[in-house]
C-alpha positions as CSV (number, residue, x, y, z in Angstrom):
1,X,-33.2,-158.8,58.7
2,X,-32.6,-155.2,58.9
3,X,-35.8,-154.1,60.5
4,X,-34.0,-151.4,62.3
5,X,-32.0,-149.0,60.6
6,X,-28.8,-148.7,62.4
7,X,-28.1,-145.2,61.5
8,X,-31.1,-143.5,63.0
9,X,-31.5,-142.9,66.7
10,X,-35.2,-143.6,67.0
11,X,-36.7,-147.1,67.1
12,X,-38.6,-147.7,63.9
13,X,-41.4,-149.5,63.5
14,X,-41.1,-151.6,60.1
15,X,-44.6,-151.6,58.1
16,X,-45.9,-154.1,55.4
17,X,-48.5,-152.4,53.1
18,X,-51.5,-155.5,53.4
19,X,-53.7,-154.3,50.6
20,X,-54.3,-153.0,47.8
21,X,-55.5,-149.2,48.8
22,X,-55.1,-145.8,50.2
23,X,-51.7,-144.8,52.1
24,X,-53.5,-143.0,54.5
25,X,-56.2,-145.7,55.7
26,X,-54.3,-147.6,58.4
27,X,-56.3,-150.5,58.1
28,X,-54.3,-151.1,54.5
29,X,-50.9,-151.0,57.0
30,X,-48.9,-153.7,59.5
31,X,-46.3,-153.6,61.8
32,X,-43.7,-156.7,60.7
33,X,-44.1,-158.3,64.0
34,X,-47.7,-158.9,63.9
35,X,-50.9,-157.0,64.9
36,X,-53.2,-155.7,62.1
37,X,-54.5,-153.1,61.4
38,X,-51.5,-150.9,62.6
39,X,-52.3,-148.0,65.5
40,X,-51.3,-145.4,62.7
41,X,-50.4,-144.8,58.6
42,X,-46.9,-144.6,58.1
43,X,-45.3,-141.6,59.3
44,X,-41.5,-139.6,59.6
45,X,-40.0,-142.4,61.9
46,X,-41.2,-145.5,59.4
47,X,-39.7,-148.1,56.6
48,X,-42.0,-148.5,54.4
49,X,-42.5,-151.5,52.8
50,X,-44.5,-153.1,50.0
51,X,-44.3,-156.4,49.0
52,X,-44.6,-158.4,46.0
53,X,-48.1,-158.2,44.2
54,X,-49.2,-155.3,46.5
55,X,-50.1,-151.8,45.5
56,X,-49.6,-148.2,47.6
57,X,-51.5,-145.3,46.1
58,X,-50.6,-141.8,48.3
59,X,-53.0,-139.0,47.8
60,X,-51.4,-136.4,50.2
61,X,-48.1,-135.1,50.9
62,X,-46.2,-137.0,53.5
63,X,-42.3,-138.1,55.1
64,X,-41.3,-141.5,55.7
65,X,-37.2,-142.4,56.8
66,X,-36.6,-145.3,54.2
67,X,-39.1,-147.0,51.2
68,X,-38.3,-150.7,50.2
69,X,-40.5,-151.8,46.9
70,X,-40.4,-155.3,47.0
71,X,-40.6,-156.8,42.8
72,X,-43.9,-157.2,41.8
73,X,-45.2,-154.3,44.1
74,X,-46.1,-151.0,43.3
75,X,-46.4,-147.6,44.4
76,X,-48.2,-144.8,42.8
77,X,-47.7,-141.2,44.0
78,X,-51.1,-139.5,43.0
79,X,-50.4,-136.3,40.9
80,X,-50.1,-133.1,42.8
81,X,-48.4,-134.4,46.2
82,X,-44.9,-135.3,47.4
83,X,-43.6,-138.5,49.3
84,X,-40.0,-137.3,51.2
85,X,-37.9,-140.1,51.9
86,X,-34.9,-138.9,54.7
87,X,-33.0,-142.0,54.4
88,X,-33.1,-145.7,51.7
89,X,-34.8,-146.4,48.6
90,X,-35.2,-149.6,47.2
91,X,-37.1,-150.0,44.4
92,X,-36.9,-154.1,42.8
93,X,-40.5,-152.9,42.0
94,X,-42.6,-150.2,40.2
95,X,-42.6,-146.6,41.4
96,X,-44.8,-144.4,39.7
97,X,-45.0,-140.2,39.7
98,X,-48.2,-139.6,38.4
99,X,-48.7,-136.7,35.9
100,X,-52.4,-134.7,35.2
101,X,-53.7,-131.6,34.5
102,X,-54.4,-130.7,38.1
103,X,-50.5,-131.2,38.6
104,X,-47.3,-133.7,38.8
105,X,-46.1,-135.5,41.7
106,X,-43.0,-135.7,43.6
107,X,-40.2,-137.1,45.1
108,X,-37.9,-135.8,47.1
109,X,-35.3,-138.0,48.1
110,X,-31.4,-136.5,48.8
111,X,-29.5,-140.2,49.0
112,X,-27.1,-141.2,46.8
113,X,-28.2,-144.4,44.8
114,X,-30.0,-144.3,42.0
115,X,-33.5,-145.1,42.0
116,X,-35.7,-146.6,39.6
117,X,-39.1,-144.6,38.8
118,X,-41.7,-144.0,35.9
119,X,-42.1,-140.3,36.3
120,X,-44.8,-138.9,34.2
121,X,-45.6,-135.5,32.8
122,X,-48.5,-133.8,31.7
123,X,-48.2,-131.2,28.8
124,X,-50.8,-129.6,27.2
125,X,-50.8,-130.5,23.4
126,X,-50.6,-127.8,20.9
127,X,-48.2,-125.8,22.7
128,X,-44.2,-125.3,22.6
129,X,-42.9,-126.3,25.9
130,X,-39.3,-126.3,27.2
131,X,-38.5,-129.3,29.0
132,X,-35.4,-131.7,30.6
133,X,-35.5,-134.4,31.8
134,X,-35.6,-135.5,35.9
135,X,-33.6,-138.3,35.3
136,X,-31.1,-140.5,32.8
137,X,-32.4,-142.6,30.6
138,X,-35.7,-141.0,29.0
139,X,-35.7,-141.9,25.6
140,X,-36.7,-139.3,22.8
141,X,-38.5,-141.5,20.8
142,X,-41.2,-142.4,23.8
143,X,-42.2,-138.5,23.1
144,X,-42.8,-138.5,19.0
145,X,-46.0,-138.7,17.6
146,X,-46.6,-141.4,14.4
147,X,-49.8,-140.5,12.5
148,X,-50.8,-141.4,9.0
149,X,-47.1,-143.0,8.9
150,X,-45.4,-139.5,9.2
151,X,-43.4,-139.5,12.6
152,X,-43.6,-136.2,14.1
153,X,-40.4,-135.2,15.6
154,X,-41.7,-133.3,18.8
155,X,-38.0,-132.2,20.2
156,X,-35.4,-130.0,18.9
157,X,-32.9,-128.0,20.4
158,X,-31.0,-124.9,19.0
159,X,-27.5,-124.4,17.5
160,X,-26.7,-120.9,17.6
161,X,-23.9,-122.1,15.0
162,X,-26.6,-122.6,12.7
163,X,-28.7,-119.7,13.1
164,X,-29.1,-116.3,11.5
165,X,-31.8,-113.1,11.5
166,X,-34.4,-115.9,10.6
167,X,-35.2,-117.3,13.8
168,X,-36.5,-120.7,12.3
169,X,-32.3,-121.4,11.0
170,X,-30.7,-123.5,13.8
171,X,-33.3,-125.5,15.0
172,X,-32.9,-129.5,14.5
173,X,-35.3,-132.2,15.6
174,X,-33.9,-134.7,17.6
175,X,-35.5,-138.7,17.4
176,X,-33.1,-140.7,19.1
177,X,-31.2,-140.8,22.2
178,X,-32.5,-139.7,25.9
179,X,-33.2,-136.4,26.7
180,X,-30.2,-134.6,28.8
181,X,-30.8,-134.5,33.0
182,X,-31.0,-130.8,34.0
């Protein structure tokens, strides 16, 4: 059932997440083929994997080879740190980038399929900010404000066509549609 990945050298150990809890506490890990808790968190050389109905919160910046999300199960990477995946993702479940004012968190992953994530981001409110968007498919209208049943566009973008010594000429709000990748 693919517990070894083929492609890398080193013998992997394949790990189920068996709680609800804290990536680093090894008592929340086991190894597939029995044994529990496992000797170690998961580390560089592991497949990660969380199954249905079980969540994975990471608090600290870390490597794994591959990360299989199983539907129904969940993990949340805590604002402020980075999970690093060198090989697979699979996500049938809920993969969540946390977002705060202490900082956003990460994912670095260099493979080629597309993977599925909630990625939030904190922004101060009151403030112009210039932003894109880490991925397709962020709609506009998640971002604009309704209050007293006035809908507040909160994006625009500028069309120099439109402008002129008054720098407030050229700007137009945008509503619909996702935000470009960039």
């Amino acid at each position: 059932n693919n517990i070894i990945n083929p492609t890398l050298t080193e013998d992997l150990d394949r790990w189920l997440i068996v709680s609800n809890g804290d990536w680093n506490d090894n008592t929340s890990w086991s190894k597939t083929s029995g044994g529990s808790p496992a000797a170690t968190s998961p580390n560089d050389q592991c497949v990660v994997h969380i199954e249905s109905s079980y969540t994975g919160v990471l608090d600290f910046n870390t490597t794994i080879a591959e990360l299989d999300i199983q539907t129904g199960g969940t993990l949340e990477i805590k604002p402020g740190f980075t999970l690093t995946v060198s090989d697979n993702i699979t996500t049938d479940g809920q993969l969540t980038l946390e977002s705060d004012a202490t900082g956003t968190a990460g994912l670095i992953y260099n493979g080629s399929d597309n993977v599925s994530a909630i990625c939030e981001r904190y922004i101060i409110s009151n403030e112009y900010h210039y932003v894109s968007s880490p991925m397709t498919s962020a709609p506009v209208s998640s971002y604009n404000e309704t209050s007293g049943g006035y809908t507040n566009p909160n994006f625009y973008y500028f069309d120099e066509s439109e402008s002129d010594a008054d720098w407030m000429y050229g700007w137009k709000s945008v509503s619909a549609g996702n935000l470009v990748p960039g």
